[in-house]
GUTORGU-583296 format. One line per field, with one value per residue (C-alpha): x, y, z; residue in one letter; residue number from 1. Coordinates in steps of 0.1 Angstrom, whole numbers. Example, Ala and Ser with C-alpha at 12.3 -4.5 7.8 and 13.67 -1.06 7.14 Angstrom:
BEGIN
east <- c(123_137)
north <- c(-45_-11)
up <- c(78_71)
residuo <- c(a_s)
num <- c(1_2)
***
This chain:
BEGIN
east <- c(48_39_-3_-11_-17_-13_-34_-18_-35_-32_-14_13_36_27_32_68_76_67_89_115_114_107_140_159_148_148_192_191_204_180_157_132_100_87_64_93_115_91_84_120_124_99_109_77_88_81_43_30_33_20_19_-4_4_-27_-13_-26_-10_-23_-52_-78_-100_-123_-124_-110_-98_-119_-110_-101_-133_-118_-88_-104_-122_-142_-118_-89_-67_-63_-45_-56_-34_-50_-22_-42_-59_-21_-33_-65_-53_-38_-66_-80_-113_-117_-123_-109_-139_-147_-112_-119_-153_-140_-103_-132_-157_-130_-115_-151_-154_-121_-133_-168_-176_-146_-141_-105_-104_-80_-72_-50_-54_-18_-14_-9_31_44_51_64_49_15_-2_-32_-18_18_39_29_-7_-6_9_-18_-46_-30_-22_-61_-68_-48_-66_-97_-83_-74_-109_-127_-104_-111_-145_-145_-137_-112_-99_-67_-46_-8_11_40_70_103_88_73_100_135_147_151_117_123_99_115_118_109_109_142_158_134_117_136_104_89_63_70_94_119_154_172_163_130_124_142_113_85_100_100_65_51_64_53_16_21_34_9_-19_-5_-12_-48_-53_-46_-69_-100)
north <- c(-115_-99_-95_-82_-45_-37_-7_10_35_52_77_95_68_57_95_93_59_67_103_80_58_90_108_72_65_102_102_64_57_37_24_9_25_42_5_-16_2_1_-37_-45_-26_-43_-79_-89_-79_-114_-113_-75_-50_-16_-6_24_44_69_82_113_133_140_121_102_72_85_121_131_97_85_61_77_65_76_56_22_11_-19_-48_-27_-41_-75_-68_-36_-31_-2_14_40_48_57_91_83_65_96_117_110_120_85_53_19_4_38_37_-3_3_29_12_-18_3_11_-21_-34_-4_-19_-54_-46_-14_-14_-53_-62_-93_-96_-68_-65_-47_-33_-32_6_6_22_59_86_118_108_145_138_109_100_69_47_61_55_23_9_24_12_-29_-29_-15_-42_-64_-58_-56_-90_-103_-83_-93_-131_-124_-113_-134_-116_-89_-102_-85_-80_-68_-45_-62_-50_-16_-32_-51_-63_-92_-106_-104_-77_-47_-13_16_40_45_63_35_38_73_101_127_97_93_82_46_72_61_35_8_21_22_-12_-23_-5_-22_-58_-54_-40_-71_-94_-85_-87_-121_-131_-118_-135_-168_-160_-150_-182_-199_-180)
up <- c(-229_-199_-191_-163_-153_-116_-100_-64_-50_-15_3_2_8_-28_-37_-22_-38_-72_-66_-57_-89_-108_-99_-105_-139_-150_-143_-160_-197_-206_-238_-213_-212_-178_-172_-182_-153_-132_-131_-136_-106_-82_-98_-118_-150_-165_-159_-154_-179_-160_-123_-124_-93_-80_-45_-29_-6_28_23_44_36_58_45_13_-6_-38_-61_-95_-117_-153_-145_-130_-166_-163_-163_-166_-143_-128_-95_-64_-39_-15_9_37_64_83_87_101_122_136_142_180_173_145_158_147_137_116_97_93_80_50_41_35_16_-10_-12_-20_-44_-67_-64_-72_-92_-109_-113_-104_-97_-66_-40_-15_11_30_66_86_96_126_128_155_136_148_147_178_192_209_191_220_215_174_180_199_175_140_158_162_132_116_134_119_87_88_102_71_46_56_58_21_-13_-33_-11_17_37_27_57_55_72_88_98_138_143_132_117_149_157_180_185_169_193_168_130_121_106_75_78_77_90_114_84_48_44_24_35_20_43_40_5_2_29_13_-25_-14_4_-26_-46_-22_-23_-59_-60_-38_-56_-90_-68_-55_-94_-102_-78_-92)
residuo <- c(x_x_x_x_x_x_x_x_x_x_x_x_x_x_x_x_x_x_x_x_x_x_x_x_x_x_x_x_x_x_x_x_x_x_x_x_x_x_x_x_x_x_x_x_x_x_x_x_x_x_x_x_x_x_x_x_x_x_x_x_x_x_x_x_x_x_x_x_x_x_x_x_x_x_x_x_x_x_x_x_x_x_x_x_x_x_x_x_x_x_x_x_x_x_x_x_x_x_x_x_x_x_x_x_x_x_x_x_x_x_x_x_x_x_x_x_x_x_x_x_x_x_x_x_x_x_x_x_x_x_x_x_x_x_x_x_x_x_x_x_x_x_x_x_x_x_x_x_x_x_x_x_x_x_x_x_x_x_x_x_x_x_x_x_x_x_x_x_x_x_x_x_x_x_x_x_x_x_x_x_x_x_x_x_x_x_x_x_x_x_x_x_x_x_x_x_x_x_x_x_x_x_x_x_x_x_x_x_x_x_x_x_x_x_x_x)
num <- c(1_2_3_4_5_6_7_8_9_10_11_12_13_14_15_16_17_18_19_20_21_22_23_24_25_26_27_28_29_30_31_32_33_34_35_36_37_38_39_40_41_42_43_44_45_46_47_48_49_50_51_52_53_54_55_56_57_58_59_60_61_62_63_64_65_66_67_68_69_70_71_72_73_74_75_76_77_78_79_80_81_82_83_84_85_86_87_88_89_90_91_92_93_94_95_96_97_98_99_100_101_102_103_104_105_106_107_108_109_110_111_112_113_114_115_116_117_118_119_120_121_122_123_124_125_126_127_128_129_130_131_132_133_134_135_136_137_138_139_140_141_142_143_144_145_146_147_148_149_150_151_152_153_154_155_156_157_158_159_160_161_162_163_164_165_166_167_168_169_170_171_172_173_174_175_176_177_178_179_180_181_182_183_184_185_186_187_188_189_190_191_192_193_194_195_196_197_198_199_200_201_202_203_204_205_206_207_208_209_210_211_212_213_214_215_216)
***
């Protein structure tokens, strides 16, 4: 039987990717409960039994994002994955090390206060909707960003960094011109490619945080 209970909380690309599932399974035939679909869907099936999505449109790490206290019971869940800080990364007037500083605050905050045992923390993907900044400008912001994300999660037991792949460059290795292959609005991974990008990440991290679980 299945054990472990997966918590994803972010923006609004976990808003969008939970739409997306939402519509699918709503138009599916099916006895499987809304978790079973869900895990069948992003291939862990045999080991987690919930992924709790907590998404929130619009929002900032730096501003207007807090972790969702009545849902995070002690112990509830073994696995965090936190996906923001893309539209920080936006606004001119926020530096790197700020955004840095408070995508690290809440990941400390899961692994901490509300005592899940591995996080992971997800890298910021490439957009051309970049509200203050120009894609070349955003581009350069959210690689340092990353940057640092990777140097704090090091630093830290029990929170890594899981970076997105396929949505900086392609599978050649080569560096996309802009994001319209897997964004239809320059913003959210919402076409096909994209969702089939953003799906495969999202089991990834899992996977890998089923293996640091294990190392504990």
């Amino acid at each position: 039987m299945p054990d472990y209970k997966v918590f994803l909380g972010g923006h609004s690309f976990v808003v969008s990717y939970q739409d997306h599932l939402e519509n699918k399974y709503s138009k599916l035939a099916t006895e499987l409960t809304w978790n079973e679909y869900v895990c069948n869907e992003l291939g862990v099936s045999k080991w987690v039994k919930e992924i709790c999505f907590k998404g929130i449109r619009g929002a900032k790490v730096t501003e207007n994002y807090n972790l969702p206290a009545p849902m995070l019971v002690h112990g509830q869940f073994h696995i965090g994955i936190l996906d923001i800080g893309s539209n920080d990364v936006t606004m001119s007037k926020l530096s790197e090390e700020r955004i840095t500083w408070h995508i690290m605050a809440e990941a400390e905050a899961m692994r901490d206060l509300f005592h899940i045992p591995v996080v992971k923390v997800c890298s910021i993907i490439h957009r051309d909707n970049a509200g203050d900044l120009s894609p070349s400008e955003f581009r350069v912001k959210a690689h340092e960003v990353n940057r640092r994300l990777q140097t704090e999660c090091a630093a830290r037991p029990r929170i890594s960094y899981h970076g997105h792949e396929g949505f900086w460059r392609d599978k050649h290795g080569q560096q996309l011109a802009d994001t319209y292959a897997h964004s239809y609005d320059g913003i959210h991974p919402n076409t096909p490619l994209g969702r089939q990008l953003y799906r495969a990440s999202l089991t990834r991290a899992i996977h890998n945080a089923k293996r640091e679980l294990a190392q504990l």
